[in-house]
C-alpha angles and dihedrals in degrees: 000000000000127000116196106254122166088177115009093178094049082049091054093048092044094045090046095047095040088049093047095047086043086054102037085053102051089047081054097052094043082050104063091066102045116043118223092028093117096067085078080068092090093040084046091048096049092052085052091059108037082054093055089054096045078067102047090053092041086052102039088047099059093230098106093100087053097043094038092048118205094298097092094056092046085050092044103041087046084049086046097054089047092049087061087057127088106280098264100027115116085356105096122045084018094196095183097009115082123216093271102054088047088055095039080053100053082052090057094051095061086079091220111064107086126189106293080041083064095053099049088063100040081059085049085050090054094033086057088049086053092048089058090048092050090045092055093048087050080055094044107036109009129251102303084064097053095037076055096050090043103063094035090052085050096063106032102127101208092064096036084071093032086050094076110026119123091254155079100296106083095050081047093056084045090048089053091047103054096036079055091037086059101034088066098061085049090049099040097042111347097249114183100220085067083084100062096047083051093050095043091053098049083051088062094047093044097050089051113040102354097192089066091028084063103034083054090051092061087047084059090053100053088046083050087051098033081051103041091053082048097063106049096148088078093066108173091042094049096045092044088056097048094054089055093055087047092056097028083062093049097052101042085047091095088053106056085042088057095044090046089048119130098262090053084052098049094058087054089048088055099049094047092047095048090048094049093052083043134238113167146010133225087339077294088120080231117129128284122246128226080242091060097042128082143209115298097236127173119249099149084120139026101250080055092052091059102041091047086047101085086050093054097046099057081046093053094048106036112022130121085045106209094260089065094078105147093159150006094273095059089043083062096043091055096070091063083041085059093045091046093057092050088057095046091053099043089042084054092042095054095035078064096048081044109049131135083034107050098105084042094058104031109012098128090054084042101055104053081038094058100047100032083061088045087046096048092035095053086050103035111130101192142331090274088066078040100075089055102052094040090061088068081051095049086050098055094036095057091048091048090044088042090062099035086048091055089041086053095052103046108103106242114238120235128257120272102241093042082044089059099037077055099052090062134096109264127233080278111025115086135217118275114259121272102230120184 
C-alpha cells in the first residue's frame, strides 16, 4: 500500500516538531488559569517519547502487522481511495466513510506524511485528549492529582501502543477528554460554555465510533443534570437546564427504541454468537481461542440486554485473565491487563473511603467513565476487542482514583466550633502572659 511522500524524512521532522509545539501550547493555555499545571509539561514530554519509540520497536521488530491486527489497511486503503477524489467529496459530510478515515485522508493529501508520519499525530491526538483530562482533574482534585495522573498516563502500556495505531482510539481519548474537559465548567459553575466543549466532544466520538459517541453523550447529560441540581444557587439557569434534559430525553426516546429494536438486536445477537463460538484472532483470521472468546449471552432483546450485561461487564474489564496467555501478542496485552486491575482495585478502595462524596469529587471523569464501559461492554466481540476498548476505561479510571486517592489523604479540618474551643486554655493551662 503506497502513501504519496516527496520527502518522507522532512514529513517526519515537521510532524514531530508541529505535535510537540501543539501539545506544549495547550499545556501552556490551560496553564494561564490553574497555577502549577504546567508541571504536567515533562510527564506529558516523556509520553510523547516512550510512544515514538514504541514505533520505532514495533516497527524495527517486524510484528506490527500481528500486534496491529487487519483494521489499519481497511482505514488507509479507504483514506486512500478518498484522497483520489476531488478535496470535500465524500468529506463532509463522509456518508460511508468515518472521521478517521476523513483525517487519515487530509494527511494523505499533504503529499509529504507517510505512514509512521501518520502515527506521530495520531499519539499527539490522543496526547491532546490527555491535556483536556489533566486539565479537569486539576479542576476536580488540585495539582498533586493530576501530577499523579500524568506520570502514570505516561507509562500505561496499553495506550502507549493504542496511542499510535491507524484507528479510532486516539480521536476517542480526545472525545473523553473534552466531554470531561466540559463537563467540569458545567459541574464547578455552570458555565454554559461547558456545553459546547461537551458537544463538541460527543460529535467527535459519534463521527468515529457512534455506539460510545452516543453512549458519552448520555454521560454529558447526567453531568448537565447532577450539576445542574449542584448549583442550585443559580436558580433560572439549573432549572433551565433540567427542563432541557427532560425534553432532550423525550424527544430522543423514539430514537434509542429504534436503535434498540429487534433487528438491531439481532445483528448483536449474531456477532456475539459468531465470536463465542469463535472465528478469528486478533483480526489474524486465525482461531479463536477459548481465552479471546467470551461467554455466549442472549441480547436478542432489551430485557436481555440488561440481564447479559453484568456478565459482560466483568468480561470487558477482567478477561483474558493473565494466566490465558496463547501468543506474543497476548503476552504484551497482559501487562495493561495487570495495570488495569490495579486501577480497578485502588479506584474501589478510595471510592470507599470516599463514599458518600465520589460523584462529588469526581463525577465529570465518572460519568463518561460509567456509559462508554456499558457501551463497549454491550458490543464487545471478544477479549481480544477488549484490550482496545479497556484502555478508554484505564485512562479515565487513573485520573478519577488520582483525585479520590489525594481527597482521601488531606487531613479534614475541624470543625469551627470544635477549632475555637481548642484554641482555649484548658481547666489547667493558663493564659499566656500579658507582657508590655
Amino acid at each position: 500500500m503506497t502513501i504519496p511522500a516527496w520527502d518522507p524524512a522532512a514529513g517526519i521532522i515537521i510532524t514531530l516538531l508541529l505535535v510537540g509545539v501543539v501539545l506544549i501550547y495547550a499545556v501552556q493555555r490551560l496553564g494561564r488559569t490553574r497555577s502549577g499545571f504546567t508541571a504536567i509539561s515533562r510527564a506529558l514530554m516523556v509520553a510523547y517519547g516512550i510512544r515514538l519509540l514504541a514505533i520505532l520497536a514495533v516497527n524495527a521488530t517486524g510484528i506490527g502487522s500481528s500486534l496491529r491486527g487487519g483494521d489499519e489497511n481497511t482505514f488507509l486503503y479507504l483514506a486512500e481511495q478518498l484522497a483520489a477524489s476531488p478535496l470535500g467529496t465524500g468529506d463532509l459530510p463522509h456518508g460511508a466513510y468515518q472521521l478517521q478515515t476523513v483525517l487519515f485522508d487530509l494527511q494523505i493529501r499533504l503529499g509529504f506524511i507517510n505512514v509512521t508520519g501518520i502515527r506521530i499525530d495520531q499519539v499527539g491526538i490522543a496526547l491532546l485528549g490527555y491535556v483536556f483530562m489533566l486539565a479537569a482533574t486539576y479542576d476536580l482534585g488540585g495539582p498533586r492529582a493530576t501530577r499523579i495522573a500524568a506520570w502514570c498516563l505516561a507509562f500505561e502500556p496499553s495506550n502507549i501502543f493504542f496511542n499510535s495505531e491507524i484507528h479510532k482510539e486516539p480521536l476517542m481519548e480526545l472525545a473523553a477528554g473534552l466531554a470531561a474537559f466540559g463537563g467540569v465548567w458545567l459541574w464547578k459553575r455552570l458555565d454554559i460554555r461547558g456545553l459546547f466543549i461537551c458537544g463538541l466532544g460527543c460529535l467527535i466520538g459519534i463521527e468515529t465510533r457512534s455506539y460510545a459517541g452516543w453512549f458519552l453523550l448520555g454521560g454529558c447529560v447526567m453531568i448537565v443534570l447532577h450539576a445542574s441540581l449542584r448549583n442550585m444557587e443559580r436558580k433560572g439557569l439549573a432549572v433551565s437546564l433540567i427542563y432541557a434534559v427532560v425534553i432532550g430525553g423525550m424527544l430522543a426516546a423514539p430514537t434509542v427504541l429504534a436503535a434498540t429494536s429487534g433487528s438491531n438486536l439481532k445483528i448483536l445477537q449474531a456477532s456475539q454468537a459468531a465470536n463465542a463460538t469463535g472465528t478469528t484472532q486478533g483480526g489474524t483470521g486465525g482461531p479463536n481461542g477459548a481465552n479471546l472468546a467470551l461467554e455466549s449471552v442472549n441480547v436478542s432483546s432489551r430485557g436481555a440486554v440488561i440481564t447479559s450485561l453484568p456478565t459482560k461487564i466483568r468480561e470487558l474489564l477482567l478477561q483474558p485473565y493473565p494466566w490465558q496467555l496463547h501468543d506474543i501478542n497476548q503476552l504484551f496485552g497482559s501487562f495493561g491487563t495487570l495495570v488495569a486491575y490495579a486501577v480497578l482495585l485502588l479506584f474501589i478502595r478510595y471510592a470507599w473511603i470516599n463514599r458518600g462524596n465520589v460523584f462529588g469529587r469526581a463525577g465529570p471523569l465518572l460519568y463518561p467513565l460509567l456509559f462508554e464501559m456499558v457501551a463497549y461492554a454491550v458490543t464487545v466481540g471478544n477479549a481480544g476487542t477488549g484490550f482496545r476498548y479497556r484502555s478508554h476505561l484505564v485512562t479515565l479510571g487513573m485520573c478519577a482514583t488520582a483525585i479520590l486517592w489525594t481527597a482521601a489523604r488531606e487531613k479534614p479540618e475541624p470543625p469551627q466550633g470544635l477549632a475555637e474551643a481548642q484554641a482555649q486554655p484548658g481547666p489547667h493551662e493558663l493564659p499566656e502572659p500579658i507582657t508590655a
